[in-house]
C-alpha angles and dihedrals in degrees: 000000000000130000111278116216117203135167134225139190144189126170109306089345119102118191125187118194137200108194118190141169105274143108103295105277113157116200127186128197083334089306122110103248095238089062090049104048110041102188134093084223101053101049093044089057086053100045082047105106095035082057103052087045095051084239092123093120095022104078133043111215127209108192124189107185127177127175143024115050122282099291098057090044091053086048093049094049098050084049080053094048095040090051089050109052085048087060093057100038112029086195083073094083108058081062099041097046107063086043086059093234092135108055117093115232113232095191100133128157110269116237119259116244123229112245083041141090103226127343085294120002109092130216110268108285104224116187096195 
């Protein structure tokens, strides 16, 4: 198998992502996950799609992410892993779909507007 090369991405957070045969090591930005994200919560959402796959000791990983804070990293890097086992096993996705772990999530800031305080919160109205 060659090494399979996806993109994800999550608000402002860009993951790429290098996916090899191997025993199951994750590495971010030459860091072991685990070191990276800190949290319970947010390895668990990297480590999501090789879970529900059964891959969890199948595929060595290489991630460089840039961008966002640490959740939507984490969330940028489970979209990369889950594009890229699909595209190795078409069967992947009957099992990744219905979970929602394909869809890429277009949730951004909105941009602040001149004349105003923030995207939405305007400046105090006062009548006299």
């Amino acid at each position: 198998m060659d090494i399979v090369h996806k993109i994800g991405r999550r608000k402002t957070a860009v993951a790429r992502i290098y996916l090899s045969e191997g025993k199951g090591n994750i590495t971010v930005n030459k860091k072991d996950f685990k070191d990276y994200f800190t949290t319970a919560a947010l390895q668990y959402k990297v480590e999501q799609a090789l879970m529900l796959t059964d891959n969890l000791t199948s595929y060595d990983i290489k991630v460089n992410v840039y961008g966002g804070g640490v959740t939507g990293q984490a969330e940028a890097i489970r979209l990369a892993i889950t594009r890229a086992l699909v595209a190795i096993d078409a069967e992947h996705r009957l099992i990744l779909k219905p979970e929602g772990l394909l869809t890429r999530d277009p949730r951004m800031v909105e941009r602040k507007k001149f004349g105003q305080k923030k995207a939405r919160k305007k400046f105090q109205f006062s009548k006299r």
